[in-house]
C-alpha positions, 0 to 999 in steps of 0.5 A, a space after each residue: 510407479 510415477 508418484 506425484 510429480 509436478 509437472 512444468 506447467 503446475 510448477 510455473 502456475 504454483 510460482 505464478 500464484 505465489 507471486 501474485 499473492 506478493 505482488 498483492 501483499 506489496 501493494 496493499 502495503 502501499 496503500 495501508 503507508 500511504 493511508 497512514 502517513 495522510 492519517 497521521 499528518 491531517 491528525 497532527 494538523 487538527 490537534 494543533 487547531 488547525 485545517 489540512 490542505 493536502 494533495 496526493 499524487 496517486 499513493 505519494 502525499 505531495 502538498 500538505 499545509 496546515 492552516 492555523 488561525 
């Protein structure tokens, strides 16, 4: 009687799932910080009265002014 072993490749099949699941979670993270830290910038800008120039380079805010009149 042999039960229910996992074999070598269901083993690096589970491990690979759950890596991509974290890999997921990691970037998603990312893009919701991201989103956030830009939110929360052009927000602040348009409380104080003013308008927002922002540049992003790719999930990185790399420019930001806010131009008040």
């Amino acid at each position: 009687m042999s039960g229910n072993r996992v074999t070598p490749i269901q083993g690096l099949i589970i491990v690979s799932i759950f890596a991509l699941i974290i890999i997921a979670i990691i970037f998603a993270s990312q893009f919701y910080f991201s989103y956030v830290e830009v939110t929360e910038a052009a927000n602040n800008c348009f409380n104080r009265g003013g308008h927002p120039i922002i540049e992003k380079t790719g999930l990185e805010m790399t420019y930001f002014e806010c131009i008040t009149n």
